[in-house]
N, C-alpha and C positions, 0 to 999 in steps of 0.2 A: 504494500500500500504506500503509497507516495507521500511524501514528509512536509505536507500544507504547514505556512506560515500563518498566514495572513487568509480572515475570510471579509470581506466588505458586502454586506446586505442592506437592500433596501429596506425602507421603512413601512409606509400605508402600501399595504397590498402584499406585503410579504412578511417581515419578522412581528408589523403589528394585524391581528384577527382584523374582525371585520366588527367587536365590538369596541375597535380601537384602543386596546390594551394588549400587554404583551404577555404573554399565558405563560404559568407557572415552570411548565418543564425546559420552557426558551428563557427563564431566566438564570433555573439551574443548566441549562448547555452553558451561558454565558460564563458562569460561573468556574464551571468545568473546562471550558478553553483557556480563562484565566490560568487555570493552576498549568495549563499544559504548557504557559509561555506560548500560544496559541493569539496572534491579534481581530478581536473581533471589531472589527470597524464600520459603523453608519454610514450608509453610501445613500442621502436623500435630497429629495427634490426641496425638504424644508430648511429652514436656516434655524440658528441657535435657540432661537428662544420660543420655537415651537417645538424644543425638542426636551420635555423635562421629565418625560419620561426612562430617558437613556442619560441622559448629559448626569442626574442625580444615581446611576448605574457608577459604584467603587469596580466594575469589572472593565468598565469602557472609559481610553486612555483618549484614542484617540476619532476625529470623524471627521469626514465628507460630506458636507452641508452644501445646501443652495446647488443643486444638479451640477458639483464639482467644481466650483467656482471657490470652494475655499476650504481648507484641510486647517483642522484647529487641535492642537496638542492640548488634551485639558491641564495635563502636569505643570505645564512651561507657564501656559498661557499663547504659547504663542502660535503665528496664522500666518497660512500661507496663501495670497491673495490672488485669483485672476479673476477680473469682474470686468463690467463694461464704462469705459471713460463716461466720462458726463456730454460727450460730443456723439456718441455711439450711443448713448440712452436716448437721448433727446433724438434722434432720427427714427427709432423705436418708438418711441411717443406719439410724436406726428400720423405715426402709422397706425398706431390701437387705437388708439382715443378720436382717431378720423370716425369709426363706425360706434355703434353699442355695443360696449364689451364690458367688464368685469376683471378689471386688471390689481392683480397683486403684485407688491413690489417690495423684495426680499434687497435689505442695504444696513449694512454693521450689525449684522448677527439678527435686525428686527425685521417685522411685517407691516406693512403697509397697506390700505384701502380707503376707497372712496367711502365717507362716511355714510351719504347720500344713496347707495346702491347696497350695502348689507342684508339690511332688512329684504326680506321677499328674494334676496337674490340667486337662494336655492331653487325658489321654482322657477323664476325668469330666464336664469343661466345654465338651468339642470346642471348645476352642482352635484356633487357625487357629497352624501352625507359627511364622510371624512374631511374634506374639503372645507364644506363649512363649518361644521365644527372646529376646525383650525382656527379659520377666522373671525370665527366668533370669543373663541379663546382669548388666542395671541396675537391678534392683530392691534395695531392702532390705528383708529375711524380717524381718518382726517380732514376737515371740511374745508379747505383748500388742497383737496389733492391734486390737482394738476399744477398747481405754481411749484407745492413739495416737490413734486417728481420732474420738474425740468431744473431744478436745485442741487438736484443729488448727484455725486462725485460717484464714483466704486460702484455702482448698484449692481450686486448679485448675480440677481436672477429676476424673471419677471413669470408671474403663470398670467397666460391670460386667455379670459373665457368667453364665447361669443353666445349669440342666441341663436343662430343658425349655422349652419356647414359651411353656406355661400361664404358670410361675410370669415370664418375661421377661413377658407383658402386664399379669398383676395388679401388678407393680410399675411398670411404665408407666405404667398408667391412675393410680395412687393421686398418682404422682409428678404427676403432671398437671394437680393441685389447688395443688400447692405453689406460692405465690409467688416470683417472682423465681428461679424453675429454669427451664433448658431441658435437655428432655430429645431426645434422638437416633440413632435406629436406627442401629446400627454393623453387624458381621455377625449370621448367625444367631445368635436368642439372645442379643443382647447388645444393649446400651445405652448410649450415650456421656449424662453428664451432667454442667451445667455450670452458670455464672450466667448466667439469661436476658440480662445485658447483654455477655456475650460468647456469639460464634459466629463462625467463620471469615469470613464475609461483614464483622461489623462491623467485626471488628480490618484486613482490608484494607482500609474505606474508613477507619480510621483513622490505617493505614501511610500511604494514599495521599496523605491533608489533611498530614501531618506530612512529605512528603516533597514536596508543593505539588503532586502527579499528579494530571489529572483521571481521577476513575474510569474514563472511557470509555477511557483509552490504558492498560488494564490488562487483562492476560492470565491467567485461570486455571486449571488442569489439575487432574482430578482420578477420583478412581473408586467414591466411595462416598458414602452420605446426607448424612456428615457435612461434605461438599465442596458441598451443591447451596447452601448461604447463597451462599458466595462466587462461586459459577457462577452465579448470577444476578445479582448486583452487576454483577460484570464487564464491561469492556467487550467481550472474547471471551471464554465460559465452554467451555473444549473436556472432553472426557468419554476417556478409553482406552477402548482398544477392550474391555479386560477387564472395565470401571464395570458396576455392576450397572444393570438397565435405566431404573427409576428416576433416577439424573441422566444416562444418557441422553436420557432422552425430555427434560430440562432445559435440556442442555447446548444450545450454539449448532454447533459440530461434533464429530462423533469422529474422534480420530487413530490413531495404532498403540497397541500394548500396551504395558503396562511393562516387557516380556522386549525390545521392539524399541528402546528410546532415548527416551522423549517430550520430553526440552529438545533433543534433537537435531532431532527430528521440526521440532519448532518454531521452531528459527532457520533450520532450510534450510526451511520452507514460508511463515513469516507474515516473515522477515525478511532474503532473502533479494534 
């Protein structure tokens, strides 16, 4: 059996259920990789401080917040930054905020939203429940949010949600021109976007050089687009069984669903 360092899992859709907690026997895996010297690292679409279900985890050192745009050592404190300029957000801007959309805007660890569009905005944007629960959470309602977001230096990452497929692909496509973006089917109707020089894939080969792992002894778990950068780096890319078919057909295998354990799945199968 091959001598895995490093596993990087996503978060909503994979190591958390679907009653958005993370189930008892995935905290003993957690626990149980700790002692192996084993690095279990968050590799998600959210930024810091919707993550306080892990971040308060004594097992997890370190993580991959805002779809790889930022690798933060909890020990040190310290962050490794690739986010989009304030010249590169603002061209982004111009282009969501053209049609009806639903945009989150993840910038120094925090979340961001139109104060003005929360409310109702799950059934407006068909919102996927986790979603809003996020942002009902941890976000900060801002009722100047468009002056805040052509403000902001570094911004992250951005999710943004449409009420139709039309107006999700015209801004895809225009996005798609822009330098130095990468853009990322998330769920229906939505779009994760970010700086092309981050993506989940790269901030793990860059955990991995900074942690001396060779890519190949690294494990990644995941269930949606925005997981297949790093399912393909990886030295095992595995997909839940719930992943939409697209990083299945990617992934290297599928294991159980996110309702069933998958750090569990994965130290009684690849590490056992």
């Amino acid at each position: 059996m091959k001598n895995y360092k490093l596993i990087a899992c996503d978060l909503d859709g994979t190591l958390v259920g679907s009653d958005l907690n993370i189930c008892e026997k995935n905290q003993k895996a957690l626990t149980e990789f700790a002692k192996m010297g084993v690095h279990f690292v968050p590799c998600t679409g959210r930024t810091l401080s919707e993550m306080e279900n892990v971040v308060n985890n004594d097992d997890i050192r370190y993580y991959i917040y805002s779809n790889g745009a930022a690798i933060w050592d909890k020990r040190t404190d310290e962050k490794v930054l690739m986010c989009l300029s304030k010249e590169e957000s603002n061209r982004i801007l111009d282009i969501v905020l053209s049609v009806d959309s639903y945009t989150v805007i993840h910038h120094d660890g925090k979340t961001y939203i139109d104060e003005a569009i929360v409310e109702g905005g799950k059934e407006k944007y068909n919102l996927s429940y986790n979603v809003d629960e996020l942002v009902k959470t941890y976000a900060n309602r801002i009722a100047d949010f468009r002056g805040l977001s052509y403000s902001m230096d570094n911004i992250e990452s951005m999710s943004v949600f449409f009420m139709n497929e039309e107006d999700n692909e015209k801004c895809a496509e225009a996005l798609s021109r822009l330098e130095n973006v990468l853009v990322v089917k998330g769920w229906d109707c939505n779009i994760e976007i970010f700086s092309s020089a981050a993506s989940k894939g790269k901030a793990l080969e860059k955990i991995a050089e900074m942690l001396g792992i060779d890519i190949s002894e690294t494990i990644t778990i995941g269930d949606s687009d925005n997981d297949r950068s790093m399912t393909l780096v990886s030295g095992l890319g595995l997909a839940a069984s719930n992943a939409v078919e697209s990083l299945k057909n990617v992934a290297d295998e599928i294991i159980c669903s996110n309702d069933e354990g998958v750090a569990d799945y994965v130290l009684r199968h690849y590490f056992g």
